[in-house]
N, C-alpha and C positions, 0 to 999 in steps of 0.2 A: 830536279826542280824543287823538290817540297827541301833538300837541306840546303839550296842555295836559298830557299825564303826565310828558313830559320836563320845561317850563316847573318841574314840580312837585319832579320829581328835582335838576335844574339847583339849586333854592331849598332844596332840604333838606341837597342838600350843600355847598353855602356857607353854607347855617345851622352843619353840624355844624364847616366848617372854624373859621370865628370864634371855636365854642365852644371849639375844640382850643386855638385863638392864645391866648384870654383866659385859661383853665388854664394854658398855660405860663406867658404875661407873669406869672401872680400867685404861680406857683412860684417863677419867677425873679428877681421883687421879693422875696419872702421869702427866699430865699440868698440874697442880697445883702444883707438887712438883718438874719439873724440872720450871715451869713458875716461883716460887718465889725465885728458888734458885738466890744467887746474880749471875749476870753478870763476875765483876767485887768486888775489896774490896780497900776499904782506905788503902791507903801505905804510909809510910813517904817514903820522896823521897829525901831530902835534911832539914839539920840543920845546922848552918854556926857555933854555938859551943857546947861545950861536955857539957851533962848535961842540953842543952836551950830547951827541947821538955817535958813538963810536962802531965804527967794522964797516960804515960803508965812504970814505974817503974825505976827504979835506972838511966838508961843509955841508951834509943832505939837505936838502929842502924836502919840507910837508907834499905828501904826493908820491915821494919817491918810493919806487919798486923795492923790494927786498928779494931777492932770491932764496935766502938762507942762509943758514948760519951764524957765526957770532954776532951780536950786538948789542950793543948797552946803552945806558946813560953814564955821565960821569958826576963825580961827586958834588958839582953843582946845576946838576939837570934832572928835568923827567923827559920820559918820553915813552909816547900814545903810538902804539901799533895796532891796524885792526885789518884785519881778514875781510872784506866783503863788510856786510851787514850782519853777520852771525858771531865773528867774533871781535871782542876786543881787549889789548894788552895796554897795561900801564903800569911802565916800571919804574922806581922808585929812584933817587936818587942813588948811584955805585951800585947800579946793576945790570947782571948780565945773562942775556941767554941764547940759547943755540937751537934756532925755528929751524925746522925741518923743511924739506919741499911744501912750496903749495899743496894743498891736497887735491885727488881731481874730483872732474865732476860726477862718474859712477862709482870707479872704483879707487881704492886707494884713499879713502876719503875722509882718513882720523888726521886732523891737526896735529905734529906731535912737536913737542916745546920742552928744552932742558931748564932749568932752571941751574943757572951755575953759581952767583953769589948773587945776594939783596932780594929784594920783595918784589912782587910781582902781582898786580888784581887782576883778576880774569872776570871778563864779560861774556857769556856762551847761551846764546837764543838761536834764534829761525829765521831765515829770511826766503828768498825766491827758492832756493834750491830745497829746502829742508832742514832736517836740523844739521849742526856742524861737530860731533864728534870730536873730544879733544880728550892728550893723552899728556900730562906734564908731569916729567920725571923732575925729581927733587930730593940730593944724598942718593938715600936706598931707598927710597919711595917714588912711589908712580900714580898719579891719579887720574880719574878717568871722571869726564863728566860732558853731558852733551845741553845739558839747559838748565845752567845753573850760576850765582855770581860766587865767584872768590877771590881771598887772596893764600899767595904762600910765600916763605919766607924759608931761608937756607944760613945754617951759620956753622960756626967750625964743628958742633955735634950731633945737631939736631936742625931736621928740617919739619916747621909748623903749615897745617892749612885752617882757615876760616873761613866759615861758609856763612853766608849772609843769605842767601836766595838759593832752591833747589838742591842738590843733595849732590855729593861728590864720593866715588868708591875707590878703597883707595890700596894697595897690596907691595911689600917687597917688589923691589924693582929685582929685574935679573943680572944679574951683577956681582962679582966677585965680595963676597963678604954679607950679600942681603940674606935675608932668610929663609931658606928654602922651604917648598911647598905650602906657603900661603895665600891663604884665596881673599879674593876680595873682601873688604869692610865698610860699611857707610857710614861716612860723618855727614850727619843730617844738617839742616839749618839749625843757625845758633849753637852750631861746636864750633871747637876748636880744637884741635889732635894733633901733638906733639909727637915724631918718630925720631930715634938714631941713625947714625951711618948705613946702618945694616937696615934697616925697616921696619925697624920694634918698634912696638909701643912705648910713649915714653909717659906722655898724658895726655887727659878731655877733659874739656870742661866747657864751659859755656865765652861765648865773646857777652860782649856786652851791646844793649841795645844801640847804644850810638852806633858801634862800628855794623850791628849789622844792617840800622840804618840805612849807614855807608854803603854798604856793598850794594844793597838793591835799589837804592837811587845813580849810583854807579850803570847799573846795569841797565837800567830806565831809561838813562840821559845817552847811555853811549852806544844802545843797539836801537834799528828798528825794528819794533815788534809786531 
């Protein structure tokens, strides 16, 4: 009798353990499948002419979704991308760049943004969710900044950042020909840090106040804060 009552104990609690496994497994499916869902999705938000927003088909209208990937302006357009409330993009006439996934809403949650030719300002605040982590590769450079305004610019040797508001850190990108084992560096507000191909230093100095101005009225106008 006494090991048919243990047999019995034994069975009831590796029943209850199971029960416990499969409540987590199904908790922890579900964070992970609402934690990656995006937050937020790239939206164009403005083009100043018809036809100037290339990679997403004949004509996008303001509004429309981005998935990811290439897109640009063409040499007589801008065009205004923004993430939610926390980020926003405004590229410059013949430019082009390559958005990552939406980020989600727990995990997964660095914005990341190539920068492939022409200029680019970056808006990066707070909104409902938190702040928005963002990572914008540029040449052999990579910058990293979650509440702060800039712009950056790429050309045949040198890819420039300027920071107008909050601080950007910025390091060789990983990439055939960057510079190995360097750590991060901050260009504060009011720099301006020139790298080559590879993610050397090329030069810093100061913007000037108009432009950095610009960037925090920029940033002012085009996030809720």
């Amino acid at each position: 009798m006494r090991d048919d009552d243990g047999n019995a104990a034994l069975s009831r609690r590796g029943s209850a353990i199971l029960v416990i496994a499969l409540v987590v497994f199904i908790l922890g499916f579900f964070a992970a499948v609402v934690g990656l869902r995006p937050a937020s999705h790239w939206t164009v938000v403005g083009v100043t002419e018809r036809m100037g927003l290339e990679g997403l088909g004949v004509d996008p209208e303001v509004g429309e979704l981005i998935p990811g990937g290439l897109v640009g302006a063409t040499e007589k357009s801008t065009v205004d991308i923004a993430l939610g409330t926390r980020l926003h993009l405004a590229l410059a006439s013949n430019t082009r760049v390559d958005l990552g996934r939406p980020p989600g809403r727990w995990f997964r949650r660095t914005a990341a943004i190539h920068l492939v030719k022409g200029t680019v300002r970056l808006a990066v605040g707070e909104g409902g969710a938190g702040r928005q982590p963002v990572l914008l590769t540029a040449g052999g450079v990579t910058a990293r900044a979650d509440r702060s305004a800039f712009s950056a610019s790429i050309g045949d040797s040198e890819a420039c950042f300027s920071v107008g508001d909050g601080a950007v850190s910025v390091r060789a990108a990983s990439s055939p020909g960057a510079a190995s084992g360097s750590a991060e560096a901050p260009v504060p507000r009011g720099t301006r840090a020139c790298y080559d191909r590879s993610g050397r230093p090329i030069s810093t100095g100061s913007i000037d106040s108009a432009e950095s101005d610009t960037l925090a009225s920029f940033a002012a106008d085009k996030l809720v804060q």
